[in-house]
KEKE-3310 file (N, C-alpha, C; in steps of 0.2 Angstrom, whole numbers, plus 5000, padded with zeros to 4 digits):
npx = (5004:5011:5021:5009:5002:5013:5017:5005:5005:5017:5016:5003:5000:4993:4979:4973:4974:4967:4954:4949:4944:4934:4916:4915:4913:4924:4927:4917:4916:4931:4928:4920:4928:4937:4929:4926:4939:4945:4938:4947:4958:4959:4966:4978:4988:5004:5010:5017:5015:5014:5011:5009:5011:5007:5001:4993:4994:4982:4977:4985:4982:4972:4979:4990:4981:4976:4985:4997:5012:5020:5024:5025:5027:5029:5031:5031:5038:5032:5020:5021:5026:5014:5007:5015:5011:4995:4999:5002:4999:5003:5017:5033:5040:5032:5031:5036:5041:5041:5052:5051:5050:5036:5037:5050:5052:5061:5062:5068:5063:5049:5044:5034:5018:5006:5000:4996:4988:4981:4972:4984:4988:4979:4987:5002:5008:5003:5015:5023:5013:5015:5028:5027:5015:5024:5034:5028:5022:5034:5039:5030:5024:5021:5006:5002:4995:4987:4981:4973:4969:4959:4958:4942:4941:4928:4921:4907:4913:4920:4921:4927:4939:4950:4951:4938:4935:4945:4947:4938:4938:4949:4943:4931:4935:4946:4957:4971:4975:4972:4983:4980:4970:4958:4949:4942:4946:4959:4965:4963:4972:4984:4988:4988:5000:5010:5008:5000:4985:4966:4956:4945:4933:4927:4920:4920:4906:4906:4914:4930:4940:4941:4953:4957:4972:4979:4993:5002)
npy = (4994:5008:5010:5011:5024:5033:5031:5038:5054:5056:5054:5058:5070:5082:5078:5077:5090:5094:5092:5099:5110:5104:5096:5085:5067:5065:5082:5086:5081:5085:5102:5100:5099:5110:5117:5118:5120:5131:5142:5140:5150:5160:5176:5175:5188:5193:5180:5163:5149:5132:5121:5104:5091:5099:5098:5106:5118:5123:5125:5134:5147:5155:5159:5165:5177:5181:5187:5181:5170:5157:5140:5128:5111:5094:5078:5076:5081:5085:5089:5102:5110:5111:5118:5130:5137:5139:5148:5160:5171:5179:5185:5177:5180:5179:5164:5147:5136:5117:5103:5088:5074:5073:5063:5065:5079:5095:5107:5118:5120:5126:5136:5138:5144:5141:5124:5114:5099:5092:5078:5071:5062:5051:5042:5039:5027:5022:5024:5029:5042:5045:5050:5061:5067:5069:5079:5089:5094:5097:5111:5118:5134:5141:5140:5136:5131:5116:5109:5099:5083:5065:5050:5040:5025:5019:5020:5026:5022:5013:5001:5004:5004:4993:4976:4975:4986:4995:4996:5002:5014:5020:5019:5031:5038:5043:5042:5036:5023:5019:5022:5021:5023:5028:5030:5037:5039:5031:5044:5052:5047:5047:5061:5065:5058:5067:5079:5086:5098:5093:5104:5104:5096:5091:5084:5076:5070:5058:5052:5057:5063:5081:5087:5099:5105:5113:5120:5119)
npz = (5000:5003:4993:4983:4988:4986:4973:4970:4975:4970:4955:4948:4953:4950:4948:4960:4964:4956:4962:4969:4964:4954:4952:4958:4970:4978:4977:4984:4997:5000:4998:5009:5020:5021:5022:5035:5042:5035:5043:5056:5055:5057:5061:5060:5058:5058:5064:5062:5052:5053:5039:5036:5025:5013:5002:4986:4993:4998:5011:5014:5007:5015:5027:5022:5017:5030:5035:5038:5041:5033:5033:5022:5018:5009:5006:4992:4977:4965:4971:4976:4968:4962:4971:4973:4961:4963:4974:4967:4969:4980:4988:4989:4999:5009:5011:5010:5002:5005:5002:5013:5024:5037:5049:5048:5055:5056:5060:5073:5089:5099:5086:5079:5078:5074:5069:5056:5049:5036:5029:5031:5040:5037:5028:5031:5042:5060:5069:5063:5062:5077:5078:5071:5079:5091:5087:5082:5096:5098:5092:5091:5099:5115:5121:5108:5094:5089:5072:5067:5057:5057:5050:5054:5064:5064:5050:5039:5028:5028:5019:5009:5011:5010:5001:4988:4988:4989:4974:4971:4979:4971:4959:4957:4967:4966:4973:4985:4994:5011:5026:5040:5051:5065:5082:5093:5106:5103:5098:5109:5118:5110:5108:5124:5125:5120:5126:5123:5124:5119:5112:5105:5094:5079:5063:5049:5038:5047:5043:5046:5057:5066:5073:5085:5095:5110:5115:5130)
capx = (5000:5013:5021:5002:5000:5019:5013:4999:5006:5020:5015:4996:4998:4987:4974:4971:4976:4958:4948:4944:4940:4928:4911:4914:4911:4930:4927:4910:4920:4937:4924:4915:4932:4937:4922:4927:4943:4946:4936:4951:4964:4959:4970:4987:4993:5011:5010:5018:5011:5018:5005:5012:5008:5002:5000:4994:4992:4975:4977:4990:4979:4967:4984:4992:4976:4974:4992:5002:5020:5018:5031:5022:5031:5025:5035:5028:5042:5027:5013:5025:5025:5005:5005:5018:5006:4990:5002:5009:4997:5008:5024:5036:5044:5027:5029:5038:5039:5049:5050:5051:5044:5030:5037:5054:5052:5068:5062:5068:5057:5044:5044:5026:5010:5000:5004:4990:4989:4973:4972:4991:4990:4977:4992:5007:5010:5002:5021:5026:5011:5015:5034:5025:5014:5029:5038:5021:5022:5041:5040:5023:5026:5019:4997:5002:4988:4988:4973:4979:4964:4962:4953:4939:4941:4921:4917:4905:4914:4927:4920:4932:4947:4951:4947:4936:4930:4949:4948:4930:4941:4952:4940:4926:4935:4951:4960:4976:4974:4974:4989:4980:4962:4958:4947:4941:4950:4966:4968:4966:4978:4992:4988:4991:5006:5014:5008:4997:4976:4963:4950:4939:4932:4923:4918:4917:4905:4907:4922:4937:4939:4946:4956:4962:4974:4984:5002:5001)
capy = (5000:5012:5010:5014:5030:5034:5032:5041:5057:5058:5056:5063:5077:5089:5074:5079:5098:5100:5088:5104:5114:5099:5093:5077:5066:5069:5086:5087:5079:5092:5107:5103:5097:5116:5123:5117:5119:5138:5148:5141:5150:5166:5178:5178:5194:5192:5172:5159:5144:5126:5116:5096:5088:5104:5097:5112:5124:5128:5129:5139:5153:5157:5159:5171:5181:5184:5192:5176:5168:5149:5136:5121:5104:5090:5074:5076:5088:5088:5094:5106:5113:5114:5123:5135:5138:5142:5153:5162:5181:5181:5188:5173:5183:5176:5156:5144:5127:5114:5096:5084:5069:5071:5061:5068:5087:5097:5114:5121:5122:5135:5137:5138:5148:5135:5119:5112:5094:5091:5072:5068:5055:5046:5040:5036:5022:5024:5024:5037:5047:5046:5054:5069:5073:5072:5085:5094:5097:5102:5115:5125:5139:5140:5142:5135:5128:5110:5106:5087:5078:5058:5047:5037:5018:5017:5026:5023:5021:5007:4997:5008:5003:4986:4973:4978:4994:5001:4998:5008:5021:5022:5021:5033:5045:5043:5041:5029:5017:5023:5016:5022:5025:5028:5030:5045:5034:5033:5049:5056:5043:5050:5070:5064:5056:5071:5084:5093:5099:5094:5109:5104:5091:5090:5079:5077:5067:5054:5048:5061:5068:5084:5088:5105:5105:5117:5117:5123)
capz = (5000:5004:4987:4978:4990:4984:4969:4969:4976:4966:4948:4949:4958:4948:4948:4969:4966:4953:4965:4973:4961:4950:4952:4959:4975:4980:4978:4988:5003:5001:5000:5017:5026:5020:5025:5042:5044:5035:5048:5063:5054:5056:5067:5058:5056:5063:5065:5057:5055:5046:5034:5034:5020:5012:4994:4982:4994:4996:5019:5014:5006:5020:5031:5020:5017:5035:5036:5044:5036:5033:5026:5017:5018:5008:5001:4985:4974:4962:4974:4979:4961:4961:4978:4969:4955:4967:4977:4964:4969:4985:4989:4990:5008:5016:5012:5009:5000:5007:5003:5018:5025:5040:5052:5052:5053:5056:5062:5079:5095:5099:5080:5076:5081:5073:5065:5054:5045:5033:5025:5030:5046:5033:5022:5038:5049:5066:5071:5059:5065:5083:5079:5069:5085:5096:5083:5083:5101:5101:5088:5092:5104:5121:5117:5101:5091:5082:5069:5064:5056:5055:5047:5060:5060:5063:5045:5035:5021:5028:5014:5002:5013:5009:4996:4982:4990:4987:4967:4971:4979:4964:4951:4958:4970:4962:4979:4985:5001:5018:5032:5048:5054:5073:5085:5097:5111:5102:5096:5114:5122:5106:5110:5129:5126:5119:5131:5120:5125:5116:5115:5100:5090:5073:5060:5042:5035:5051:5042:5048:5063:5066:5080:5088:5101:5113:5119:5137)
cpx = (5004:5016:5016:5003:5006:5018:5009:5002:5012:5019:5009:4995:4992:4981:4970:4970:4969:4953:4946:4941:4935:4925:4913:4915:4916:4930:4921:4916:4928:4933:4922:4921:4935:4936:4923:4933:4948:4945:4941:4958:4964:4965:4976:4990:5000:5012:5013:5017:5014:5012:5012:5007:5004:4999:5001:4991:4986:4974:4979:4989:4977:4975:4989:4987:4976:4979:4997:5008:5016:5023:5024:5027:5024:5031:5037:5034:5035:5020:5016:5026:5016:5004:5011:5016:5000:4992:5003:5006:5003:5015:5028:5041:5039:5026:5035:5039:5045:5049:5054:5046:5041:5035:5046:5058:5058:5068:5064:5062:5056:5045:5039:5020:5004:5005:4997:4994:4982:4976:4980:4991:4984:4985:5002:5005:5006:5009:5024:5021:5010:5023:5032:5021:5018:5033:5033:5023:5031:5040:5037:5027:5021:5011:4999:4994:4989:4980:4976:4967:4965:4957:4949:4940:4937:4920:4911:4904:4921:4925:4927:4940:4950:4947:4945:4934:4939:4951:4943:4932:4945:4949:4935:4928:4944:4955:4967:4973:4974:4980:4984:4972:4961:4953:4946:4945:4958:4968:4969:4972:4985:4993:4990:4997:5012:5013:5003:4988:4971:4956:4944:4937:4927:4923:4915:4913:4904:4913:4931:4936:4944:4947:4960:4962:4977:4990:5001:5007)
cpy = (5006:5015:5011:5020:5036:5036:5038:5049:5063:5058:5057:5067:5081:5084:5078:5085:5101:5097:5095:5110:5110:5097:5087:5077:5068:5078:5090:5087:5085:5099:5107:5101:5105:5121:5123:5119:5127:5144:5148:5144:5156:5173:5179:5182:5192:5185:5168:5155:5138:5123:5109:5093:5094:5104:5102:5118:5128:5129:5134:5146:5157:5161:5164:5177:5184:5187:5186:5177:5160:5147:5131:5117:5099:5086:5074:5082:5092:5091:5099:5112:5117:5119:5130:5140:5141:5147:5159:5169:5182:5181:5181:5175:5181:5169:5156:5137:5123:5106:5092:5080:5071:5070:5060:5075:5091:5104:5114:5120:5128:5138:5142:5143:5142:5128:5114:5105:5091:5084:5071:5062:5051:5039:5039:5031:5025:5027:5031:5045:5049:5053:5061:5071:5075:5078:5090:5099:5099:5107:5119:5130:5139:5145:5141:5130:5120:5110:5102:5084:5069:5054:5043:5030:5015:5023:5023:5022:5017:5002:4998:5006:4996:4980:4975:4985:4998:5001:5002:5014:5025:5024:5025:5039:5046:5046:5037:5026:5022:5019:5014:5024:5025:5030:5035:5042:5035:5039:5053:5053:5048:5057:5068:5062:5061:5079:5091:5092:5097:5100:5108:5099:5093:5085:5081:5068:5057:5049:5051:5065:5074:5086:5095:5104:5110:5116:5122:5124)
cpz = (5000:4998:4983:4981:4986:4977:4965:4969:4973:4958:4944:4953:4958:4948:4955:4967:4962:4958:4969:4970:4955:4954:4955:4966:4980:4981:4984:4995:5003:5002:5007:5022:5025:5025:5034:5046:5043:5041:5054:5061:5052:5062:5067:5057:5061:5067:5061:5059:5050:5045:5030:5031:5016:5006:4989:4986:4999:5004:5017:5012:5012:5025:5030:5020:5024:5037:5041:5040:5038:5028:5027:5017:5015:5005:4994:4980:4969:4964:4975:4973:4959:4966:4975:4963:4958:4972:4974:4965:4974:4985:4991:4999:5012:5015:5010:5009:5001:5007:5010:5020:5034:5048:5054:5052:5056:5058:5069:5084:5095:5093:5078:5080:5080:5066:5062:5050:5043:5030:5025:5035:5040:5031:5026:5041:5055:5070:5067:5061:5074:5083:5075:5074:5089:5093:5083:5089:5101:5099:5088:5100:5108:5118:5112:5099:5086:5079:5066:5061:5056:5054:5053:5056:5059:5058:5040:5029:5019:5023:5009:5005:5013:5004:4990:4982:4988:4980:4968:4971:4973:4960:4952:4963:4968:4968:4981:4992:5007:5022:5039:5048:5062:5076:5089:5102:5110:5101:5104:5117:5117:5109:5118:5130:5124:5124:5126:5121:5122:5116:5110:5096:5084:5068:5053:5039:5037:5047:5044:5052:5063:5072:5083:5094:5104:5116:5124:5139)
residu = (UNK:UNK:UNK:UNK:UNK:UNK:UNK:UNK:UNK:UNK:UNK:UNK:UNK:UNK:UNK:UNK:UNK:UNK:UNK:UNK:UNK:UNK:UNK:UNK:UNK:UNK:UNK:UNK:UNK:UNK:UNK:UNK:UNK:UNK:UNK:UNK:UNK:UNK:UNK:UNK:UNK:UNK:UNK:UNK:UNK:UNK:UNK:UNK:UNK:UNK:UNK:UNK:UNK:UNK:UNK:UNK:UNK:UNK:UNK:UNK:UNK:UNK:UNK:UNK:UNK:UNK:UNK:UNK:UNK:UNK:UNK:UNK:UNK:UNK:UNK:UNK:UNK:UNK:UNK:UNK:UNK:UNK:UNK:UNK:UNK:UNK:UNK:UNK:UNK:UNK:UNK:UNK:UNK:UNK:UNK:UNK:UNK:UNK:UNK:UNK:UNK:UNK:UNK:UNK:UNK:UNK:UNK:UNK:UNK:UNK:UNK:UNK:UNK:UNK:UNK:UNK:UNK:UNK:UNK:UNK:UNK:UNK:UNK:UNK:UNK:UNK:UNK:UNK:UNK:UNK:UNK:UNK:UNK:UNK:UNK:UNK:UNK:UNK:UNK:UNK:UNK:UNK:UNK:UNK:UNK:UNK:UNK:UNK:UNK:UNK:UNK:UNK:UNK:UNK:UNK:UNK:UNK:UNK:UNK:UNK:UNK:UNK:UNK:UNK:UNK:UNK:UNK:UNK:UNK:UNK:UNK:UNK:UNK:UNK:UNK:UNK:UNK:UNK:UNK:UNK:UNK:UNK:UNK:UNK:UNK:UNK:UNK:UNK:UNK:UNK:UNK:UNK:UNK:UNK:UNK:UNK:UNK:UNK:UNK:UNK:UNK:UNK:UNK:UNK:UNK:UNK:UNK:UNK:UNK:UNK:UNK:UNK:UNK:UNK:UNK:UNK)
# end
């Protein structure tokens, strides 16, 4: 599976990066996780904030808009090219694209103001996503903010993750595999284990949870 997501990420990038702006099922579902996830990123004037896994960008807007700075990490050289292209009104002195993997991120402590991660712990290891919350919580600055999303392991669309349901995912949301799916249990136990608040929960479409936390 890891090699299909690998796959995936690197040689249909623009495939993912139109799913937001086309009619389709994929795109229903990236609009309302959007919808939900834009209004907590209001506030940055004089903030910076890191976007892991940031694909083409499109957190990265609303965060320059509000007057923050933002680096973008993502593995992908070729998302990183679409997120370049979606960026291009903005001043290159308020972001930054930087390729790197997730789970071993390489910025200083007390870095961050906010540190966001939309559809990235989907496509990691539980174990890979355990060393990017621990990186999480060094890097944020004291009240720093995380919004980390993660796929629910009760979804009603675990059909699509295994067997014939993930040719469905490919041929019909034009999607790769998933690694990790979790539980409202587990994800509190992992944000526990790094010392970071949960303050808020929400939910897309009872398949992905979203998670904002505090660094105290």
């Amino acid at each position: 599976m890891k090699t299909l997501i690998d796959q995936y990420w690197k040689k249909t990038p623009k495939l993912f990066a139109d799913a937001y702006f086309k009619i389709s099922p994929t795109s229903f579902f990236l609009s309302s996780r959007f919808s939900k996830i834009a209004p907590l990123l209001k506030n940055m004037q004089g903030k910076k904030a890191l976007d892991v896994g940031c694909g083409n960008g499109v957190f990265m807007k609303p965060i320059l808009e509000q007057g923050g700075e933002v680096v973008g990490v993502d593995y992908s050289s070729e998302m990183l090219e679409q997120a370049k292209i979606y960026l291009r009104e903005f001043p290159e002195k308020k972001y930054v694209l930087k390729k790197g993997d997730a789970t071993k991120l390489s910025f200083a402590k007390n870095s961050f103001h906010l540190v966001l991660a939309s559809g990235l712990t989907d496509y990691i290891s539980k174990k890979g996503n355990r060393a990017f919350l621990q990186k999480t919580a060094e890097i944020l600055k004291k009240n720093g903010i995380a919004i980390i999303t993660f796929p629910k392991s009760e979804s009603p669309f675990a059909l699509l993750r295994s067997g014939f349901g993930l040719k469905l995912r490919k041929l019909f949301l034009h999607l790769p595999p998933l690694l990790s799916a979790y539980s409202q249990e587990e994800i509190k136990e992992e944000f526990q284990s790094v010392g970071l608040n949960i303050k808020k929960w929400d939910s897309v479409f009872g398949t992905m949870w979203i998670v904002v936390a505090q660094k105290p």
